[in-house]
N, C-alpha and C positions, 0 to 999 in steps of 0.2 A: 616327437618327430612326425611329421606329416610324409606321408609317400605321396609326392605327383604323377605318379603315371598313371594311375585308374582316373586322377580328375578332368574334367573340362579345361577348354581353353581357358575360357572365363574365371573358371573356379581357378586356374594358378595365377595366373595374375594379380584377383582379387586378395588370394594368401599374402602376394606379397604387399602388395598396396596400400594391407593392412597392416601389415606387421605382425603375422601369424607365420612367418616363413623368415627362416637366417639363412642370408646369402653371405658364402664365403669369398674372397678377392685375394688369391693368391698371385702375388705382385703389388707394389705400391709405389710403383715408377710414377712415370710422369700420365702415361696410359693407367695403368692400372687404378691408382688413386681416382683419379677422374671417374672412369666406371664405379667405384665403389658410392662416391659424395654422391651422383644421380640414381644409383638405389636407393642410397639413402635418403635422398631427398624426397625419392617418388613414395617414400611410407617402408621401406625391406628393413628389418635388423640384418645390418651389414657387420661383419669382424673383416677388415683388412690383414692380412697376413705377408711379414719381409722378414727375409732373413735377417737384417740390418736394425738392429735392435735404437740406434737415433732417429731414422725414419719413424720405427713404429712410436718411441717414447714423443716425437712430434706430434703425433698424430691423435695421440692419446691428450695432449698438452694443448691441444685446435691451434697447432703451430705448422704453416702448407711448409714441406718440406720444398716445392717446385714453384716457381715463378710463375704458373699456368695461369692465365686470365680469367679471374671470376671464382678461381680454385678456391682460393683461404676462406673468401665468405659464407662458399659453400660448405667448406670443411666445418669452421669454427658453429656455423648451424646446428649441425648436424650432431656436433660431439654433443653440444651443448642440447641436445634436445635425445641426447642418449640412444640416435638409430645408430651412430659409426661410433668403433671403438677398433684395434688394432692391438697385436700380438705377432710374436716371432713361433707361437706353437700352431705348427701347422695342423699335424697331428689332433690336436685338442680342437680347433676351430673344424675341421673336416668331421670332428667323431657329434657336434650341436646344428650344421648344416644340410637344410634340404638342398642346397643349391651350391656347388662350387664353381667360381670361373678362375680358371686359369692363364694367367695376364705376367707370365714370368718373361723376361728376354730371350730372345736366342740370338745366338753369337754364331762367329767363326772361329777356325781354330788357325793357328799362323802358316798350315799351310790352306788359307782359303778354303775349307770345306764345314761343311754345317756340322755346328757343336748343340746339341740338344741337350745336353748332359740338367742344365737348370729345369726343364722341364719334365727330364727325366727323373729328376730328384723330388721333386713335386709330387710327380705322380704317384710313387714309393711312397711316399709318408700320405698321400690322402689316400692309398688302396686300403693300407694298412687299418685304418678305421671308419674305412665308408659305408655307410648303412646302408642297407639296400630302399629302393626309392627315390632315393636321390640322382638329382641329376648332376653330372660333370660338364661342363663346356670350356673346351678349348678355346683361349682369345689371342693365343701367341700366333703372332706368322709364321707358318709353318707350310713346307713344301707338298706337293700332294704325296698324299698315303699316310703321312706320321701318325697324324691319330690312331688310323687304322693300325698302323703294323708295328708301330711302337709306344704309345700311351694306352690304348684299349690292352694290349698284353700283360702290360704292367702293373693297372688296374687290376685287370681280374684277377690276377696270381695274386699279387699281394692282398685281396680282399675273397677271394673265394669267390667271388660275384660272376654274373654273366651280364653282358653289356646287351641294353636292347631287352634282357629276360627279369633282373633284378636289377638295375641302376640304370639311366640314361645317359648317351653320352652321344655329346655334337663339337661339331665346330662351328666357331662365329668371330670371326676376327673382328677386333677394330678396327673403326676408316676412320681415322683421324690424323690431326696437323699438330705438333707442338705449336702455342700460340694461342689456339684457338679449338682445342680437344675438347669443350663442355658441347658448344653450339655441336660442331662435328659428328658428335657421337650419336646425341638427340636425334638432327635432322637426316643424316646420312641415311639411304636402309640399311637394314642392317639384314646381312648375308646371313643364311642357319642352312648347314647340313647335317644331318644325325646319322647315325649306325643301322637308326631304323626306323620305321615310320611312330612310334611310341616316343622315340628319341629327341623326333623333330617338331613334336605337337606340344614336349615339354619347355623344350629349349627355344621353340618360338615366342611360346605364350610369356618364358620370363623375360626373353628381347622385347616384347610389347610393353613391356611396363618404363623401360626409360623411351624407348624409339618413336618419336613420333613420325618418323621419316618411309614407315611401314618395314616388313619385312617381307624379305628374298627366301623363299625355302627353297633350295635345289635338291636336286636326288639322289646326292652323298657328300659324306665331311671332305672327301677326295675332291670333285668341283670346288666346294667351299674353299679350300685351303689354296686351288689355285685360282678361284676370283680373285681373294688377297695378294697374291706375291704374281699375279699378273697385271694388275693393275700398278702396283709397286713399278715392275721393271719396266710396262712401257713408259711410265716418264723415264726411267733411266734411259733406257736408250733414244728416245725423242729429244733428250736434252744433250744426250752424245751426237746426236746431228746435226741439233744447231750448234751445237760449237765445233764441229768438223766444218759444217758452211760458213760459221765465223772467223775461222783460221782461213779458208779460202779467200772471204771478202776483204779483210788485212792486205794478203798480197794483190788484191784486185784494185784496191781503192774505191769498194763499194760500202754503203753502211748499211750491215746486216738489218738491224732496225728497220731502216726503211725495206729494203726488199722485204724482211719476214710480212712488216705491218701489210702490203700491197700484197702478199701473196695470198696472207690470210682471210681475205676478203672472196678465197674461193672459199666455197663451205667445204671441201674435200680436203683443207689446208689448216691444219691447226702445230704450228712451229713454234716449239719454246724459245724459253729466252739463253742465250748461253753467259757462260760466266767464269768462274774460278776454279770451279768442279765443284763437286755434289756431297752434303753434310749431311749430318743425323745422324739417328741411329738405324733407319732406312734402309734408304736408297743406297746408300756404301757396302751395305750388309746381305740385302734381301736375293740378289739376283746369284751370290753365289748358292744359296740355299739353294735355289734352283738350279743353279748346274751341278750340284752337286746329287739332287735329288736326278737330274740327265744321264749325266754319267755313268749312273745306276743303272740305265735300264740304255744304255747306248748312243743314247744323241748326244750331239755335239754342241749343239746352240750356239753357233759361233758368233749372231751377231748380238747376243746377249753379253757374252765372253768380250766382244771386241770392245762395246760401248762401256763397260764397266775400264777398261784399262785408257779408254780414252778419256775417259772422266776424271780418273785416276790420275792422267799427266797434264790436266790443266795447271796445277801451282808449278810447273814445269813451262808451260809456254808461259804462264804470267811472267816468270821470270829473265824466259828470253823478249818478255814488253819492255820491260825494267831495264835489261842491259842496253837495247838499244835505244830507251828513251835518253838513257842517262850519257849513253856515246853521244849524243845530240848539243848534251851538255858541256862536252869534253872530258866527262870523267866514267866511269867504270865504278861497278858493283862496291868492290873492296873498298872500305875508308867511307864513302856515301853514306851519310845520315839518312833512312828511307824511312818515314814513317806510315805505319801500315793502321789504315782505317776499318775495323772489322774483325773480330778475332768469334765471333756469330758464325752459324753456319749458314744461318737466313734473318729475313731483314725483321726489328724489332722484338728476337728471341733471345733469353740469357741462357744459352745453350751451346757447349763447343764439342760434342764429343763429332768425331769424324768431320771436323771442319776442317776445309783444304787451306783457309788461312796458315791454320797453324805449321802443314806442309810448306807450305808459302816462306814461312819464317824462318822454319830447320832450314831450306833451302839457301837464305840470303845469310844465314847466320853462316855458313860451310863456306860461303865464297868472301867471308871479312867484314859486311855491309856491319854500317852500326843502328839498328835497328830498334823505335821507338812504337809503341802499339797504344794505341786508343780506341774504346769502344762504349759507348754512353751505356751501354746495358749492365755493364761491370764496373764494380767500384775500383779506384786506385789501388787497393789493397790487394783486391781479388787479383786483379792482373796481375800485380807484382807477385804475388802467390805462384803463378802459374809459371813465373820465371823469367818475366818477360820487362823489359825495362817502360816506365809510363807514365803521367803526365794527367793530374787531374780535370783540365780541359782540351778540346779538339786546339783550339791557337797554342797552345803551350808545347803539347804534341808535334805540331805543323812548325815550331818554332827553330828555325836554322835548317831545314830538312831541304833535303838535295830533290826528292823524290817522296811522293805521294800515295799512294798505293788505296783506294776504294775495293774493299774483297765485298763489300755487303750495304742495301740500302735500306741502310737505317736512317729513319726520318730525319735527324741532324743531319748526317750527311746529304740529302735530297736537299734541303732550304738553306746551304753552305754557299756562299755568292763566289765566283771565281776571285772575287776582289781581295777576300780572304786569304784564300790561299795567297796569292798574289804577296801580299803584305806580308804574313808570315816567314815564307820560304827565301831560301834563299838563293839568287840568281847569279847564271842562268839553273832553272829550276822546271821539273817533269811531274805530270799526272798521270798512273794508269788508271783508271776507269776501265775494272772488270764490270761494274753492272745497270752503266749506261744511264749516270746521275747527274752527269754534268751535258755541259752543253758542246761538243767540241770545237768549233768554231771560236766560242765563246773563250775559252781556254787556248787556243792558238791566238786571237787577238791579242788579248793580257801577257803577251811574251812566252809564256808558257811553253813547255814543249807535251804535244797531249799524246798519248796512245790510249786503248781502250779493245777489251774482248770484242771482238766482229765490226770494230768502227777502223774503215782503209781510209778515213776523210784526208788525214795525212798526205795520200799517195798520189792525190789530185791535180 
């Protein structure tokens, strides 16, 4: 075991480069795994560490548990070339590691307030045999202070250690995208705050080894922890405004698109795109951390609190698009064949967790609708799996359907002709377009009756 804290920048880098330093990766999510293959691949003996012993036996098997772009090639490398290997003993992989990062989830609890308990259990079993010299780094999004006031506590009790005296310990979240988390993580900078200046000259030098995007040191894990979950909720709530101004331009008879496109053109003007509401594991999650970590200490954040709930009731106004396209039709919700294109949280990812689709679907399922789901990302199987009635292609899907429903654009759906649909459905017959893939005009010629998130062309 090597201690990094008396070395050089240089010198820990090159340990790991080399393959004279085991980095541990506690998590092997769709984030954590990613981290782990780019140590590995930059030269670090990496042990992945998951509760979830399929995960690990995959991992072990150079079989990507995640659909991540570029992921399996890098995994199957790596196994194969004996830098990655993977275990459910946390314990055992923390007691042969100079280096642990910790890449576990953090969650909510059902009443909306941050559940750290995963991270907390982590840190239990790694205090428990942490050597002194080694560094710990925090990579979960966490709200500011956690490190400090509840993983550094943890640590030291359960290892007898002092953080900063005998071990180091930072934070450094991932900035990454499901889809596209290798390039991400590489190029991004990558943010480091430590407990103390020993802390942050360890924890840098090992972010230099995947980062070629440089590194951020700020002047505590407290900053660090809120660059991440600030950056997080200002898209949440940038994306709760433009679908506030897209529900506006509905009853206006303006199209959002174009106003945003013209607006954007000031440089003081950068306006998302609105939609269906907001997926992942994220963006749905991240801004209660935050008010949760508010309410601690007495703020209110209300327009953090507002934007989260208005996000929250987009698969609520989709579905008052839906009743009133299909009023257009002469028919109502109930008995309507509506098939719903998307079951994605975003466009070309095989990923639904906290996808307002699926909101979308509880929703028409409660009002009678007979509800058909298609999404090229997922096999027929898989959907039927999820409970959900389907259709091995998009025209088979579209086949007799009253109503059309676009939740995500995925590239099939973008080069789908109105002609399509057209043929398919059957008439008189409606499109919503939540994410502004078709043409609308185009879709009002073809008989069609069109709605769409922030598109008033209709009202013209």
């Amino acid at each position: 075991m090597k201690d990094l804290m008396p070395l050089s920048a240089e010198e820990i880098r090159k340990t790991f480069q080399k393959g004279e330093a085991t980095l541990a990766v506690a998590g092997l999510g769709w984030m954590g795994l990613s981290v782990a293959c780019l140590y590995a691949d930059a030269g670090a003996r990496v042990v992945g560490v998951d509760k979830d012993p399929r995960i690990v036996n995959a991992v072990n098997k150079s079989e990507c548990p995640h659909s991540e772009h570029g992921l399996a090639t890098l995994l199957r490398k790596n196994v194969r070339e004996e830098r990655l290997s993977a275990t459910t003993d946390m314990e055992e992989a923390a007691s042969r590691s100079e280096a642990i990062l910790i890449a576990v989830p953090t969650a909510i609890d059902e009443n909306k307030r941050a559940d750290y308990s995963a991270i907390e259990n982590v840190a239990k079993k790694i205090g428990s045999k942490l050597n002194g010299g080694v560094c710990v780094i925090v990579e979960s999004t966490c709200a500011p202070g956690v490190t400090e006031k509840l993983i550094q506590p943890m640590l030291e009790k359960h290892s007898g250690l002092k953080a900063e005296d005998n071990f180091g310990l930072a934070y450094s979240p991932i900035r990454a995208m499901i889809g596209k988390a290798l390039a991400d993580i590489k190029t991004y900078p990558k943010i480091v705050g430590g407990v103390g200046p020993k802390s942050l000259k360890v924890a840098g030098s090992i972010a230099e080894v995947v980062s070629e995007g440089g590194v951020i040191k700020v002047s505590s894990t407290k900053t660090a922890e809120a660059a991440k979950i600030f950056e997080t909720v200002y898209r949440d709530v940038n994306i709760a405004l433009a679908n506030e101004f897209a529900m506006l331009c509905e009853s206006e008879g303006i199209d959002y698109f174009e106003a945003a496109e013209a607006a954007n053109t000031q440089p003081y003007s950068h306006l998302h795109r609105p939609g269906i509401g907001v997926g992942g594991h994220c963006l749905p999650l991240y801004p209660y951390l935050l008010l949760t970590e508010a309410r601690s200490v007495g703020v209110k954040m209300i327009l953090v609190k507002d934007s989260r709930r208005l996000n929250e009731d987009m698969p609520r106004h989709t579905l008052h698009l839906i009743s009133d396209s299909l009023r257009k039709c002469n028919r109502s919700i109930t008995r309507s064949k509506i098939t719903i294109l998307g079951v994605s949280y975003r466009e070309e990812v095989k990923e639904i967790r906290y996808s307002p689709a699926l909101e979308l679907i509880r929703l028409l399922n409660r009002r009678g609708a007979r509800v058909t789901v298609y999404d090229p990302m997922f096999r027929l199987s898989e959907i039927e799996a999820m409970g959900y009635k389907s259709q091995p292609s998009l025209k088979m899907a579209l086949h007799g359907a009253h109503c059309a429903v676009i939740t995500v654009a995925h590239d099939e759906f973008r080069h789908v002709s109105v002609k399509a649909f057209e043929a398919a459905m059957t008439s008189p017959a409606a499109i919503v377009d939540c994410c502004s893939v078709l043409n609308a005009k185009d879709v009002e010629k073809s008989g069609l009756i069109y709605r769409g998130v922030g598109r008033g062309i209709w009202t013209k």
